[in-house]
N, C-alpha and C positions, 0 to 999 in steps of 0.2 A: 269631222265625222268621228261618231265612238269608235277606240279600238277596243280589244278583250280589257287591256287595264281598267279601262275606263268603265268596264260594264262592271267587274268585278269594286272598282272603288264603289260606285253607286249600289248594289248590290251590301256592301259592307256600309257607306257613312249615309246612306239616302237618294231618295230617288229626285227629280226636279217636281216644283210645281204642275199640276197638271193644268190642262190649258181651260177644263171646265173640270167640275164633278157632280156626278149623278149616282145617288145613291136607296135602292129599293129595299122594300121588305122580302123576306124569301115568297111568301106568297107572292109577292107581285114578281119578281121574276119567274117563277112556276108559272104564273098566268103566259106572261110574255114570252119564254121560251119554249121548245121541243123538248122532251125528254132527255133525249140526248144531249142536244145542245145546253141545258142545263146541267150534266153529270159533265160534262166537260169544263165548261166555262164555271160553274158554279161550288162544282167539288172537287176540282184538279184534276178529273179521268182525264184519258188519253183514248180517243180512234184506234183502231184497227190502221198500222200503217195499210196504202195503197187500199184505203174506202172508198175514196173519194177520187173524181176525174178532175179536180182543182189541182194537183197535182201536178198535171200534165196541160193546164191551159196556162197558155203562153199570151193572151189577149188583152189587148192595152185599156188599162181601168185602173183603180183604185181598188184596194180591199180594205175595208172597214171591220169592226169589231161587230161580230155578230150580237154582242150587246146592247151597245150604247148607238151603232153606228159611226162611230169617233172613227176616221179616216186612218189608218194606221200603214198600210205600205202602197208604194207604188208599184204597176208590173214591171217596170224596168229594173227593179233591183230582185227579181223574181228570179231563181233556177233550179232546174234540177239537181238535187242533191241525191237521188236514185235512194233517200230514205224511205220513203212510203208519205211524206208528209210535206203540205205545201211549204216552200223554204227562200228566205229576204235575207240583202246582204246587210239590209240597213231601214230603219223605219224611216215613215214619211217626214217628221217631225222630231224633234228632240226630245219632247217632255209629251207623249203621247205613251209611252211605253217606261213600265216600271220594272225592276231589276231588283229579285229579292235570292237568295242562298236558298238555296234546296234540297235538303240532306236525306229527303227520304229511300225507299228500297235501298239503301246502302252503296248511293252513290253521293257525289259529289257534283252537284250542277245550278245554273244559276236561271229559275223559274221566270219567265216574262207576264206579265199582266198586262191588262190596260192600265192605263195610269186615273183615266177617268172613270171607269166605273168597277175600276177592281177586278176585272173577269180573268180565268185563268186562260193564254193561249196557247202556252206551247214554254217551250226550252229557249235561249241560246249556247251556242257554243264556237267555239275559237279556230274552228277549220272552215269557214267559210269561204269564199273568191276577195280580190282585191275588187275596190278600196280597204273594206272596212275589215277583211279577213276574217269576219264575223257569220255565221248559219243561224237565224231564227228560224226554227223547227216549229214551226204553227201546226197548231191543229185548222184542218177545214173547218168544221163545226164551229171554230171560233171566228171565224172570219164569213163577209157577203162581200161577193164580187160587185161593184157596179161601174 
């Protein structure tokens, strides 16, 4: 299981294989997503923490990339982080989720994507629960419950 090193190595030397790749023209994503859903996933915004009541569902399913659909967390690694934003201690898959350095508003943080279609989700970061002691700070918008 990734710990912080580990996100932070991939982050800095690369990310793994992804396990497929799908990749659109901005029109065809505009086609296929929400407004929203597009200024998140497409141009790094970020939700309104506590927008959304995925936050607070606790219901056994898979959450996928609001993108591509690519299966990205389980609910069992799901919890309340009392940030405003749904939050995994750990992705489904290994090489499903990309890890890049992200210096902007003058912080220091390490940006998650999908790994298969590139969509922006959210943050990690290094205070999360055991195992992985890791918080993926997902945005909803980037993510479908099924």
């Amino acid at each position: 299981m990734l710990n912080w090193q580990g996100v932070i190595d991939r982050s800095r030397q690369g990310n793994l294989a992804p396990p497929s790749k799908l990749e659109l023209s901005d029109h065809q994503w505009r086609e296929r997503l929400s407004e929203s859903a597009y200024h998140v996933l497409r141009q790094q915004g970020t939700e309104r923490p506590f927008s959304s009541n995925l936050c607070q569902s606790f219901e056994t399913g898979v959450y996928q990339c609001g993108g591509c659909s690519t299966p990205l967390f389980e609910s069992t690694t799901k919890f309340d982080s009392g940030t405003g934003w749904p939050s995994f201690h750990a992705p489904l898959k290994d090489n499903v989720i990309a890890y890049h350095a992200d210096h902007s508003h003058g912080m220091v943080r390490v940006e998650v994507t999908c790994n298969v279609c590139d969509s922006h989700l959210g943050h990690v970061f290094p205070d999360g629960p055991e195992p992985s002691g890791l918080r993926y700070c997902i945005n909803a918008l980037a993510l479908t419950k099924v």
